[in-house]
C-alpha positions in Angstrom: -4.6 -40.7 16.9 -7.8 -40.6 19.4 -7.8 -37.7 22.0 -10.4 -35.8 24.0 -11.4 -32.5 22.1 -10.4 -30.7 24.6 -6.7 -31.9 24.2 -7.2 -31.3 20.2 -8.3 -27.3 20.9 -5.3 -26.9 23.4 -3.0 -27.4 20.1 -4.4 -25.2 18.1 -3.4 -21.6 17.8 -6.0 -19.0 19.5 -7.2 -16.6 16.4 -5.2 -13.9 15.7 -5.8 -9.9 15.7 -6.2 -8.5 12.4 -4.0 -5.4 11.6 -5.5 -2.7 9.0 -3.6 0.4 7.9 -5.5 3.5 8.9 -6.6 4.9 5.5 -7.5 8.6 6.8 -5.3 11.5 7.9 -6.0 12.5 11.5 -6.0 16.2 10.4 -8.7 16.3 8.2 -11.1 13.4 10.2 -10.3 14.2 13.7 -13.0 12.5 15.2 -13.1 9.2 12.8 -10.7 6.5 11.9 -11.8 5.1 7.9 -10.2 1.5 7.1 -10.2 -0.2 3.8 -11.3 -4.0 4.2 -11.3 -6.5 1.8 -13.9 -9.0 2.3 -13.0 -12.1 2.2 -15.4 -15.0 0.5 -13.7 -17.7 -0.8 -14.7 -21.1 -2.3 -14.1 -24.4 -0.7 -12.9 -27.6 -2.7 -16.7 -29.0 -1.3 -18.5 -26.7 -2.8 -19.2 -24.4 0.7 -17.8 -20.9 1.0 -15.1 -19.4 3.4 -16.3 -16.2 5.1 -13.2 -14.3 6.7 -14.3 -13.9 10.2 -13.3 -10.1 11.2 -13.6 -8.6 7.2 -17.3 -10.1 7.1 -17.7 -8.7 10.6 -17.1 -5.2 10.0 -18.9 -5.9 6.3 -22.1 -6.7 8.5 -22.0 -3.2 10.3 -21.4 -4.0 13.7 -22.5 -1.5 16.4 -19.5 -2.1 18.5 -15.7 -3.4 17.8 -12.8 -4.4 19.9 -9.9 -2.2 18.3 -6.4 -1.2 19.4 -4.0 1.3 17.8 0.1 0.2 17.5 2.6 2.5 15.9 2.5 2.5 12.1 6.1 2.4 10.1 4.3 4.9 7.6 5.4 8.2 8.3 5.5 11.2 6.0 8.6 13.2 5.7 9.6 15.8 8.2 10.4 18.0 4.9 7.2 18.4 3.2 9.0 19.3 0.2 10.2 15.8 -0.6 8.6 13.9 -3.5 6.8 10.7 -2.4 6.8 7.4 -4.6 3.2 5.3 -3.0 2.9 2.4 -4.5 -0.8 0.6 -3.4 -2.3 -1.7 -5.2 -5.8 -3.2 -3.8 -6.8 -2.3 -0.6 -2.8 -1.2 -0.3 -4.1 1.8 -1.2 -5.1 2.5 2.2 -2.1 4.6 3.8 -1.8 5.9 0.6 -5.1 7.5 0.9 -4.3 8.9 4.0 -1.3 10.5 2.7 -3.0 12.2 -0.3 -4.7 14.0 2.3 -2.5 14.6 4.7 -0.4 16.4 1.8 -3.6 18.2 0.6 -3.8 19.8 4.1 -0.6 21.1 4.5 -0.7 22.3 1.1 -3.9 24.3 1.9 -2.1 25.7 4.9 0.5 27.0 2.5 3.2 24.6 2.9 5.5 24.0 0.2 4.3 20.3 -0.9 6.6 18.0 -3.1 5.2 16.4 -5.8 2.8 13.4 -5.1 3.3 10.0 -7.4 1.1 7.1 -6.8 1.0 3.6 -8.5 -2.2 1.6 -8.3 -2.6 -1.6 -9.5 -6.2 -4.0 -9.5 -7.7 -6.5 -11.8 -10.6 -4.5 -13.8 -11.4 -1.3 -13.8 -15.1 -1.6 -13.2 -15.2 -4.2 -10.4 -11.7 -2.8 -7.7 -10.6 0.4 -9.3 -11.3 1.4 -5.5 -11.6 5.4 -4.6 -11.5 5.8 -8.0 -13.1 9.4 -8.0 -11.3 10.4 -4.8 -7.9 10.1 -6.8 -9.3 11.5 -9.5 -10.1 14.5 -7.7 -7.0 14.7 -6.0 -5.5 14.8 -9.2 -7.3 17.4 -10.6 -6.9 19.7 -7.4 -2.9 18.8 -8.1 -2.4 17.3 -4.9 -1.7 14.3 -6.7 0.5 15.0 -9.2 0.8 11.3 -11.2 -1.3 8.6 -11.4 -0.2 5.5 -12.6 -2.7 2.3 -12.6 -2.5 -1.4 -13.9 -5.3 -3.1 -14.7 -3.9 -6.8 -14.3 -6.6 -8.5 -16.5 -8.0 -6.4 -18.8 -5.1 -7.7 -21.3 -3.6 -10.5 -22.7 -0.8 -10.6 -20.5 -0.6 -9.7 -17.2 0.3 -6.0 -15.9 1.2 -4.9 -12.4 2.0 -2.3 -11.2 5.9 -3.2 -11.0 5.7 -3.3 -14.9 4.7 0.2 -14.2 7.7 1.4 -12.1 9.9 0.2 -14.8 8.6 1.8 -17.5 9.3 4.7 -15.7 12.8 3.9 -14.5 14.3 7.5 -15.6 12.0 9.6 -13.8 11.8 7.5 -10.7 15.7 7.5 -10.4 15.6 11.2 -10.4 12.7 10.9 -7.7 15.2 8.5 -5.4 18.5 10.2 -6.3 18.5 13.3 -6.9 15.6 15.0 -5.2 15.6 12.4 -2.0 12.5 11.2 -2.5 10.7 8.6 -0.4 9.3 5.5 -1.4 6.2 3.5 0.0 5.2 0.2 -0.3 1.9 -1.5 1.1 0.4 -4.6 -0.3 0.5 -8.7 -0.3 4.4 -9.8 0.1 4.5 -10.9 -3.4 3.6 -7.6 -5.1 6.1 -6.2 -2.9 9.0 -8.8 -3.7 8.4 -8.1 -7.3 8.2 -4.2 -7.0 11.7 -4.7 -4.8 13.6 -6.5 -7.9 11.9 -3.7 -10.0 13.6 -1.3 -7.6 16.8 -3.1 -7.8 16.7 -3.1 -11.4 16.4 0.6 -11.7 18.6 1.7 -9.3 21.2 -1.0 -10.8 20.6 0.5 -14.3 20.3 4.0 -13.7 23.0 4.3 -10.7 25.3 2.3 -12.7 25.6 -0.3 -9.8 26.1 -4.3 -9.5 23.1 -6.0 -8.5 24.5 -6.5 -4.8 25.4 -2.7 -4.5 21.8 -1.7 -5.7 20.6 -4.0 -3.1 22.6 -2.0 -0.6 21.6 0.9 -2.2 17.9 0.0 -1.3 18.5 -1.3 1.9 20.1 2.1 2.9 17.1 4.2 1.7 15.5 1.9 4.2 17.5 2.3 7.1 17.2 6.0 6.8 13.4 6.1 6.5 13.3 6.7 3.1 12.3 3.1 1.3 9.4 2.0 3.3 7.2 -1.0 3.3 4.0 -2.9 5.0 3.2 -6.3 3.7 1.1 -9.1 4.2 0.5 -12.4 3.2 
């Protein structure tokens, strides 16, 4: 097929906006939004490299950025007592972030704060183990009461951080069930399909429930505002 190039360009689709979960709470930074950005440099068949165009923009340091704001689905409960389940691995962590603290400010306004369970997942410890010392210190001020990470290749075979959840079926039942907990999910769609038949396994297993009712189950929690999830491929 022969065409002008300006008939080839009128197919193709215009670039798209890039979405990023705010990673701060707008209590304690007020006057700044923080992001966490992946940069994106991968390897081409030819030898060349692929620089992502907006992560290696904002790596660069620009002066100025086009931005917008749109409604998140990530909302803290109303009850600040509830326990929350975040599960963030990579730069998934971001919200998660932003909740830790969120929860460590109403805390230090006195506010009865239920307990705080994050599951973090990356591939070494040395090289992505991103905000390391920030979790760390959130742990040790107790805002953050568990810390689970997976280190996906620093083993023989592979761990994520849904191999984490179900290690920990028991206690995350009681998290979901019987103290009405909240779950959050943020991440690449297939971390999140595999931490959903995790999920569906537990709640199956613990709840005593087919695998179609524990899918209802799930889907319920979601309805209500409970089982929450931004994904991306």
């Amino acid at each position: 097929i022969e065409m002008p190039l300006e008939h080839f360009l009128s197919f193709c689709s215009p670039m798209q906006t890039r979405f990023f979960t705010i990673s701060s709470s707008s209590s304690v930074h007020p006057k700044s939004v923080h992001l966490t950005v992946a940069v994106t440099d991968n390897p081409r068949p030819d030898g060349t490299v692929f620089h992502g165009v907006c992560s290696n923009f904002l790596a660069n340091k620009p002066s100025t950025a086009r931005v917008f704001i749109r409604p998140s689905t990530f909302r803290l409960p109303a009850d600040v007592s509830r326990p929350i389940i975040m599960i963030g691995p990579g730069t998934g962590v971001a919200p998660m972030r932003a909740f830790l603290q969120e929860r460590e400010f109403q805390k230090k306004r006195g506010s009865r704060v239920g307990k705080n369970v994050l599951y973090f997942g990356c591939k070494h410890e040395s090289l992505d183990y991103i905000y390391k010392d920030e979790l760390q210190q959130f742990k040790n001020d107790g805002v953050l009461d568990i810390l689970r990470i997976a280190f996906s290749r620093e083993s023989a075979v592979k761990f994520y951080v849904q191999h984490l959840l179900k290690q920990n079926a028991a206690e995350t039942w009681d998290f979901i069930e019987k103290q009405a907990g909240y779950i959050y999910v943020c991440g690449g769609v297939k971390m999140g399909q595999d931490v959903m038949e995790a999920l569906k396994e537990i709640v199956a297993s613990h709840g005593k429930l087919t695998p179609e009712a524990a899918k209802e189950y799930l889907n319920k929690l979601s309805h209500n505002g409970r089982f929450v999830q931004e994904l991306w491929a």
